[in-house]
C-alpha positions as CSV (number, residue, x, y, z in Angstrom):
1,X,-88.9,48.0,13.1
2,X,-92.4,49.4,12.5
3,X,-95.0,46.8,12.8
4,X,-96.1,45.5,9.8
5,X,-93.1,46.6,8.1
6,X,-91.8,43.5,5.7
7,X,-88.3,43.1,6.0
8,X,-85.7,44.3,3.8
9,X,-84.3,41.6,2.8
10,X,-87.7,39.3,2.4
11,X,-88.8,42.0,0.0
12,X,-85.3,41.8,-2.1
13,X,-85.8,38.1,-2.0
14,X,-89.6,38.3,-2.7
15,X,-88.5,40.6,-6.0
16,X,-85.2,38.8,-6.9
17,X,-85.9,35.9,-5.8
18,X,-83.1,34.0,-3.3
19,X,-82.3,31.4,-1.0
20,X,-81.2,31.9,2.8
21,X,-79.5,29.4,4.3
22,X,-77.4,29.3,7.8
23,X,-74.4,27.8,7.1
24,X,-73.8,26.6,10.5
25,X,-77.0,24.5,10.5
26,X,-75.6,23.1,6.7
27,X,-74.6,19.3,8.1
28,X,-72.4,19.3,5.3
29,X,-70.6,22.6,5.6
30,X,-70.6,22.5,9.5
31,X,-67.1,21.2,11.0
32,X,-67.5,18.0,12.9
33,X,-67.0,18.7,17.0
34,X,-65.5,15.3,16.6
35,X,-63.0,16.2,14.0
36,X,-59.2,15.2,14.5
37,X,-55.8,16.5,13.1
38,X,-54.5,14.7,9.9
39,X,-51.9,11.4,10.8
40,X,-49.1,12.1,11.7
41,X,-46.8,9.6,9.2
42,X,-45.3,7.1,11.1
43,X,-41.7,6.8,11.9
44,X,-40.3,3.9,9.8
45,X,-37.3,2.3,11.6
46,X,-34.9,-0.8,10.1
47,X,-34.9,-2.8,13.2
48,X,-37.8,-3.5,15.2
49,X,-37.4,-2.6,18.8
50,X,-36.9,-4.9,21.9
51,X,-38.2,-4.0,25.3
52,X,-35.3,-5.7,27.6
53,X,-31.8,-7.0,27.6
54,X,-30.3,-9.2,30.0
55,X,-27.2,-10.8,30.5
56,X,-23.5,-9.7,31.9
57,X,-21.1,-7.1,32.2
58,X,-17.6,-7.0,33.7
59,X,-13.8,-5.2,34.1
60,X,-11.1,-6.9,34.8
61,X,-8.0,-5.6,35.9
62,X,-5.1,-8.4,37.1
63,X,-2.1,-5.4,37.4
64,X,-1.3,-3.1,40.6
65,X,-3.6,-3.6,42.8
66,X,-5.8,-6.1,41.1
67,X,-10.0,-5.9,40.9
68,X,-12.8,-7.2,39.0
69,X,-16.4,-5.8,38.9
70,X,-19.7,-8.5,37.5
71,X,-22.4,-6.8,36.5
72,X,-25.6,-9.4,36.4
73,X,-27.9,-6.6,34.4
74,X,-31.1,-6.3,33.2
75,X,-31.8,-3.4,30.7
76,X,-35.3,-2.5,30.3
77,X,-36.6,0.6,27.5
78,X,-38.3,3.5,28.9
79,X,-38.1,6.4,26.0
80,X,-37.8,6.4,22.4
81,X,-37.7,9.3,20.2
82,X,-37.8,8.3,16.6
83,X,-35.1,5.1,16.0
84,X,-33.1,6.1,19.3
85,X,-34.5,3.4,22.2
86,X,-32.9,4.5,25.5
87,X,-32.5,2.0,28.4
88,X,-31.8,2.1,31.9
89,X,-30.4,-0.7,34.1
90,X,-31.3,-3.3,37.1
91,X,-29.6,-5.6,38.9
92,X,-26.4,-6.2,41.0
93,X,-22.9,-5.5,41.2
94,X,-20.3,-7.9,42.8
95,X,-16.8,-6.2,43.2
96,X,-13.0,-8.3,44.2
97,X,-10.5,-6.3,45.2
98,X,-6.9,-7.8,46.7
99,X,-3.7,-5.8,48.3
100,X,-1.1,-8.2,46.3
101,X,1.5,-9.9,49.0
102,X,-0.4,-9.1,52.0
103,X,0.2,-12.0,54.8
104,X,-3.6,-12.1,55.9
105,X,-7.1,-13.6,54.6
106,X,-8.5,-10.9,52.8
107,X,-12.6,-10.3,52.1
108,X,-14.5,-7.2,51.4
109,X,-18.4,-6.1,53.3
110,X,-20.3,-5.6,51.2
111,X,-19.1,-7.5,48.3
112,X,-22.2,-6.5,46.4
113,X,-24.5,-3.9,45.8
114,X,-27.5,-3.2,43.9
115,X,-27.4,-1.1,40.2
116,X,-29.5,2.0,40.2
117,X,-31.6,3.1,37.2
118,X,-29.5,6.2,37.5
119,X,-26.0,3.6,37.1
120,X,-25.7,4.3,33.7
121,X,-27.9,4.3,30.1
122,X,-27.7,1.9,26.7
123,X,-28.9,3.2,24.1
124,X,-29.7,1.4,20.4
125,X,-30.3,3.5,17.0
126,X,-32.7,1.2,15.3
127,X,-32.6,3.9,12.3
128,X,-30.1,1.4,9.5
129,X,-29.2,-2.3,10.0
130,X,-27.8,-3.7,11.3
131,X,-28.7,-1.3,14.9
132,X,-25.5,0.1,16.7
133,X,-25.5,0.8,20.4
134,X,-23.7,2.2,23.2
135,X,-23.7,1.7,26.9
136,X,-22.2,3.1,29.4
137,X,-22.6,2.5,33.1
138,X,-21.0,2.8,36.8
139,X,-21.7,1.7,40.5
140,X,-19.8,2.7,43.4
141,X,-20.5,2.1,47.1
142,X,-18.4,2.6,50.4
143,X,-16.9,-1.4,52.0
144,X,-14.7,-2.2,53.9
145,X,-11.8,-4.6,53.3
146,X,-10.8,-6.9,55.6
147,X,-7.2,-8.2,56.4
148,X,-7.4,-10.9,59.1
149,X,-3.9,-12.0,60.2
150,X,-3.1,-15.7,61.5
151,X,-3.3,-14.4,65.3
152,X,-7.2,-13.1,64.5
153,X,-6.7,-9.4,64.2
154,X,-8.0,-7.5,61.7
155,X,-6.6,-4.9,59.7
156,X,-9.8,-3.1,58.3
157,X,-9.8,0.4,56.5
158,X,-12.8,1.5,54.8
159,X,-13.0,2.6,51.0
160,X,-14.7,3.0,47.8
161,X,-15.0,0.2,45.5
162,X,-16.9,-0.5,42.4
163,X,-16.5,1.4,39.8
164,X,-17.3,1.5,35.8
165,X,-18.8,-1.8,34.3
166,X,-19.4,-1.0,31.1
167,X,-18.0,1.3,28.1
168,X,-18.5,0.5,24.8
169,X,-20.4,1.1,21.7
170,X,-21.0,-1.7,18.6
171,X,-23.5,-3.4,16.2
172,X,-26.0,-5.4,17.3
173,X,-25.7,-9.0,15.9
174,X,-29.1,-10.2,15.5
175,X,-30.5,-10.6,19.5
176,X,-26.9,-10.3,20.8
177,X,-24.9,-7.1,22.5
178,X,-21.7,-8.5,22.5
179,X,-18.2,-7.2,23.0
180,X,-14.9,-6.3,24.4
181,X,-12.5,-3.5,24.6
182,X,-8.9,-3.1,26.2
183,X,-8.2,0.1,28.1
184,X,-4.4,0.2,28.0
185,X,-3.3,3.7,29.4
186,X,-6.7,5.5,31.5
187,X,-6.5,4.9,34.9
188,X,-10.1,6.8,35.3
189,X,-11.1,4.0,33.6
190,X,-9.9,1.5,35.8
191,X,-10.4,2.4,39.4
192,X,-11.0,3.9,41.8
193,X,-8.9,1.4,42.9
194,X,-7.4,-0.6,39.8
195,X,-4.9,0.9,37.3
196,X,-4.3,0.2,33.7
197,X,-4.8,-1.8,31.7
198,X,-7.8,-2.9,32.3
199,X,-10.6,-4.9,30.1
200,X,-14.4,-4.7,29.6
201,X,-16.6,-7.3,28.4
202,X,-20.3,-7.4,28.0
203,X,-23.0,-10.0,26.7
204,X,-27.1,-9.5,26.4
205,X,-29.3,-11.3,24.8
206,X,-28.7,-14.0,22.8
């Protein structure tokens, strides 16, 4: 620019007459550094959600080679995604397990064993009322059964016991998880060692 030159754009103004402004420097047309998305709406659900369950869980099988597995569980939320509340389990696992007829005092080492969060998973759909659920869970560890004849000697084998301790889906009723179902005809469902029929029951809450 030639010195002393006036501006272009000061002489339009000068003969026009304008206003310059800087937009950026406008406090009321400059976005806010501080400025946030909109609200996401919330997710509405018909039940409100409960951090924990605790109670039992148990199959039962009195045919063939008879065995029972007590779950003592504790069910504690770690996800939800929208109305669906997953849980995952705690606690410990006590199996029985009896060779019918045999002629010898017969216990099991260890008896008990602790559930893994990885066991199994309940989950509740809080989404209509009343909430439905379903839970489904397993533990299974290596013991050995003893067989200890009058004369002291022990027949021993080792084995896999445990098994599935809960199977089921529902309705909540109110602050229960209650139910039952008879498995007439899957073994799968009733082992490894137990055969069909078999019955599961559970209880939380309440």
């Amino acid at each position: 620019m030639v010195r002393g030159a006036i501006p272009f754009f000061l002489t339009a103004c000068a003969i026009s007459g304008c206003s310059v402004s800087d937009p950026v420097s406008d406090p009321e047309s400059a976005p806010s550094a501080d400025a946030s998305p909109p609200p996401q709406e919330a997710v509405t659900c018909a039940v409100t959600a409960t951090e924990s369950w605790a109670g039992t869980a148990t199959r039962d099988n009195e045919s063939g080679y008879p065995d029972h597995v007590h779950a003592t569980v504790s069910w504690r939320r770690v996800s939800t995604a929208g109305c669906l509340d997953t849980y995952e389990p705690s606690g410990t696992v006590t199996y029985a397990y009896d060779i019918p007829g045999a002629l010898c005092t017969q216990s099991l080492d260890p008896a008990q064993h602790a559930i893994g969060a990885t066991d199994g998973v309940l989950t509740i759909d809080r989404s209509h009322a009343p909430a439905t659920y379903e839970v489904h869970a397993a533990t299974t560890w290596s013991m050995t059964h003893h067989c200890v004849m009058d004369d002291g000697h022990d027949e021993s084998f080792v084995f896999t016991g445990g098994g599935t301790w809960a199977d089921g889906t529902g309705t909540l009723d109110g602050d229960v998880i209650g139910g039952g179902v008879e498995v007439p005809d899957d073994a799968a469902k009733c082992g490894p060692q137990g055969i069909a029929p078999c019955r599961y029951d559970w209880h939380l809450g309440g």
